[in-house]
Short mmCIF file of the C-alpha atoms (twelve columns), coordinates in Angstrom:
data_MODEL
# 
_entry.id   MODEL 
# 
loop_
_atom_site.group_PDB 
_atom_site.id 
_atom_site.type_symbol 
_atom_site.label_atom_id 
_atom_site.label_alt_id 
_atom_site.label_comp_id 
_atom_site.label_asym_id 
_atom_site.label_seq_id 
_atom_site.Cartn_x 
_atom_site.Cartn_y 
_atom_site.Cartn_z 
_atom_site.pdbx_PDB_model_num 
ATOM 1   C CA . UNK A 1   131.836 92.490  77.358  1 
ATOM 2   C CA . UNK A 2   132.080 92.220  73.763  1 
ATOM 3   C CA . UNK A 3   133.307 94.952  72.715  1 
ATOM 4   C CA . UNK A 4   137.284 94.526  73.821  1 
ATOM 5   C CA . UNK A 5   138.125 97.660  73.377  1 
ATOM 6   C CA . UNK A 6   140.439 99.821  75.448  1 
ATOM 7   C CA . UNK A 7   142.727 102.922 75.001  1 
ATOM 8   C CA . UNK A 8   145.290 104.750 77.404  1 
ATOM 9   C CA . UNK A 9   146.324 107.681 76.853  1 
ATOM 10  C CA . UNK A 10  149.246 109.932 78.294  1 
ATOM 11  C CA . UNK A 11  149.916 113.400 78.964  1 
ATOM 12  C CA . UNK A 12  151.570 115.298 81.151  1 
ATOM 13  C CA . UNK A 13  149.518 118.712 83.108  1 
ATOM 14  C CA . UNK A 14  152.139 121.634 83.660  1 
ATOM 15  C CA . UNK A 15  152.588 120.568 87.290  1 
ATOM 16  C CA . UNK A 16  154.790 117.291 85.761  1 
ATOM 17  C CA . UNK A 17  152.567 114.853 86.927  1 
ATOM 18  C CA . UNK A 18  151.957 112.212 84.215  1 
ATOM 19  C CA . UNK A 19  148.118 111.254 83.908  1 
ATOM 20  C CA . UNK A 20  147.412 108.161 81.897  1 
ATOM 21  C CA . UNK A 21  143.721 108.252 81.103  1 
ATOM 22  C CA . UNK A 22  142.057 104.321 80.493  1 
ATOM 23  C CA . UNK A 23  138.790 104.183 78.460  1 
ATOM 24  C CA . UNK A 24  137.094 100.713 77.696  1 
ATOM 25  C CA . UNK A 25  137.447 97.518  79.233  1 
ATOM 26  C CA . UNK A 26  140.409 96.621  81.107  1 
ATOM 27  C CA . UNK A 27  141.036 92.389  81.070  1 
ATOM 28  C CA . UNK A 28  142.975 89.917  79.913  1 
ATOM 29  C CA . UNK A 29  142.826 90.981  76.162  1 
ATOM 30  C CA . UNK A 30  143.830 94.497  76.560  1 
ATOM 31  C CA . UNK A 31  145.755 94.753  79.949  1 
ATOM 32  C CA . UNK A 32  148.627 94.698  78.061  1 
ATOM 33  C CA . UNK A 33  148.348 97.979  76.587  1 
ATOM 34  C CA . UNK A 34  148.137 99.481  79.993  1 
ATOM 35  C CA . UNK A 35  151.269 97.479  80.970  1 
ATOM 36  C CA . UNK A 36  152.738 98.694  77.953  1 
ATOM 37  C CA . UNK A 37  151.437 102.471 78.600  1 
ATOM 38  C CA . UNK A 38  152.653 101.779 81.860  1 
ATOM 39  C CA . UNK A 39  156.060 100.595 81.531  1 
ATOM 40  C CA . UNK A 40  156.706 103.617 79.341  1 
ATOM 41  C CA . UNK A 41  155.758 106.199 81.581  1 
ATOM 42  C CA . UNK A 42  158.084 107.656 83.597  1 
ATOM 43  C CA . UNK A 43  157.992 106.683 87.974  1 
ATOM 44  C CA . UNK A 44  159.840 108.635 90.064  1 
ATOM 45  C CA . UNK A 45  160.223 111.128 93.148  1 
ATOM 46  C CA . UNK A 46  159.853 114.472 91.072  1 
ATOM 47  C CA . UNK A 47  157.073 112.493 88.897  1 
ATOM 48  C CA . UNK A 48  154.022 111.456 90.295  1 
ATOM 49  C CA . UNK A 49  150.973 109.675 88.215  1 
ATOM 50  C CA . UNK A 50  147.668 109.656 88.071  1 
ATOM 51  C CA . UNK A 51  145.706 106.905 86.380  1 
ATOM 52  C CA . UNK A 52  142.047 108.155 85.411  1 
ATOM 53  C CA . UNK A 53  139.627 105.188 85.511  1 
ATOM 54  C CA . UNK A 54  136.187 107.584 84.689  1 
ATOM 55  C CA . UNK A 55  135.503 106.113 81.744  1 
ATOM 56  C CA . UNK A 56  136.878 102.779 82.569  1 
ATOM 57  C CA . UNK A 57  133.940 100.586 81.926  1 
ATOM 58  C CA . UNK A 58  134.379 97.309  83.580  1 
ATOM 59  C CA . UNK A 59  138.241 95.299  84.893  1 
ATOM 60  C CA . UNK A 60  138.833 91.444  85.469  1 
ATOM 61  C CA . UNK A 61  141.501 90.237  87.404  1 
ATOM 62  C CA . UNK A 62  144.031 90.727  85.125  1 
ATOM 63  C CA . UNK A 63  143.626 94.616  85.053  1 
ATOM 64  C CA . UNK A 64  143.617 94.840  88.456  1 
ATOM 65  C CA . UNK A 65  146.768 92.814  88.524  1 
ATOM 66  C CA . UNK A 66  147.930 95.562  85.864  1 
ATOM 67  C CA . UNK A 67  146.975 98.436  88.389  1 
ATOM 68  C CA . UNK A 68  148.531 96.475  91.587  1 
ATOM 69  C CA . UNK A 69  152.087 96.412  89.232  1 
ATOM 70  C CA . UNK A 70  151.656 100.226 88.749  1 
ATOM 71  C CA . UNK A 71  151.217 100.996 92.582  1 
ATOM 72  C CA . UNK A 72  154.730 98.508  92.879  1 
ATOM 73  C CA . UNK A 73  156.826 100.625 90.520  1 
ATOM 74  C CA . UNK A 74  155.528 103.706 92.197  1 
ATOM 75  C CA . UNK A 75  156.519 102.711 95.294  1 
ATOM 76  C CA . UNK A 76  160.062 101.105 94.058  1 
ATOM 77  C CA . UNK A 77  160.490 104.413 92.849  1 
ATOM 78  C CA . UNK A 78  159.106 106.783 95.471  1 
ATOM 79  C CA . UNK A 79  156.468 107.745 92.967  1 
ATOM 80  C CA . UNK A 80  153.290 109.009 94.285  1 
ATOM 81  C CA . UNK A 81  150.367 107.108 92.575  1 
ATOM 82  C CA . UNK A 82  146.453 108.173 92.586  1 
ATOM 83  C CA . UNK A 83  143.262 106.405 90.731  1 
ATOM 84  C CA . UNK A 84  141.093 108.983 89.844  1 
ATOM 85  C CA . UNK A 85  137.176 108.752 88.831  1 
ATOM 86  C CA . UNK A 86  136.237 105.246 89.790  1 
ATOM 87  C CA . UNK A 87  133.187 104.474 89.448  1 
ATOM 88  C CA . UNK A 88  131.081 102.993 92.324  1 
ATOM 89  C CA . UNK A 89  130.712 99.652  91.011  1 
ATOM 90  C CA . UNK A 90  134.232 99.168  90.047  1 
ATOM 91  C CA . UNK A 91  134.964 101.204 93.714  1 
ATOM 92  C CA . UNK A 92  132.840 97.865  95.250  1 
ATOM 93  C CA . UNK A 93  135.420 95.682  93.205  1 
ATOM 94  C CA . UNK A 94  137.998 97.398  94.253  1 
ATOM 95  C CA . UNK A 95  137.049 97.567  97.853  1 
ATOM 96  C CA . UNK A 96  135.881 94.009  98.264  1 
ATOM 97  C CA . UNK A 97  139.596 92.641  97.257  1 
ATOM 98  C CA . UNK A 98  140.978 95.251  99.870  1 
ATOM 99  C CA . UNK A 99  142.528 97.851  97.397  1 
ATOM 100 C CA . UNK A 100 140.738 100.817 98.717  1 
ATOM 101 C CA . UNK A 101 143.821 100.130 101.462 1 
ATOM 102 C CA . UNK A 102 146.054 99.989  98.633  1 
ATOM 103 C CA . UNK A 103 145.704 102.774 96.477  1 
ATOM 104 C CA . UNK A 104 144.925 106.379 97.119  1 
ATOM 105 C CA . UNK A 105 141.514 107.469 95.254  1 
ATOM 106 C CA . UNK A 106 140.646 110.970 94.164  1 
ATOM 107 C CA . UNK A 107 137.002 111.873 92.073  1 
ATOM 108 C CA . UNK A 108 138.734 113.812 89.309  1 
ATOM 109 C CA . UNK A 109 141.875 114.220 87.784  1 
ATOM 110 C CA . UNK A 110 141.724 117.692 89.089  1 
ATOM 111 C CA . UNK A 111 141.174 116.921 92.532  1 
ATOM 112 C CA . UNK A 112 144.515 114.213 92.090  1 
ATOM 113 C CA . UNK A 113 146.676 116.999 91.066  1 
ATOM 114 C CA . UNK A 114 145.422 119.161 93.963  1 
ATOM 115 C CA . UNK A 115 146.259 116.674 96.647  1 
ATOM 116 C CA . UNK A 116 149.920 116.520 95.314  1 
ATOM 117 C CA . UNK A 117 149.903 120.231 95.884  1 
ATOM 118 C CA . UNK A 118 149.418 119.557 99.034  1 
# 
């Protein structure tokens, strides 16, 4: 955990779901670019997000703090919210502070965008 970089990017896949893609480490130096990232993209009924964690390469507290404030707004909103591409050793993380009841987990972005087909 030198290396304290992290980058989000955003786009939006012709069904209008928003997809904000996290590469790096997410902690207490750079959760605030995903809070950032996050408070400018858009929550609502009609616009659903999906955060893609698959190259997400290790979270602290603080990012999962960042993530828990993202599932909030979608659900102020009526948002529908999915983490896509954990990997298993953040999924352990994840599932030993009880989010796996939080959040709703797909393996690919793909396979996000499918479910909200659905």
């Amino acid at each position: 955990m030198t290396d304290r970089t992290m980058t989000v990017t955003c786009q939006t896949d012709p069904s209008g779901t928003t997809v904000l893609t996290v590469t790096g480490e997410l902690d207490y130096h750079t959760a605030p670019r995903l809070s950032h990232a996050l408070d400018d993209t858009p929550f609502g009924p009609s616009t659903p997000v999906v955060i893609d964690l698959s190259e997400l390469t290790y979270c602290d507290s603080t990012g999962i703090t960042a993530l828990v404030t993202a599932y909030h707004r979608a659900q102020a909103t009526g948002s529908r919210l999915f983490l896509s591409g954990v990997r298993h050793d953040l999924m352990r993380v994840f599932r030993t502070v009880g989010l796996d009841q939080v959040f709703t987990f797909h393996p690919t972005v793909e396979d996000a965008i499918d479910a909200l087909r659905s």
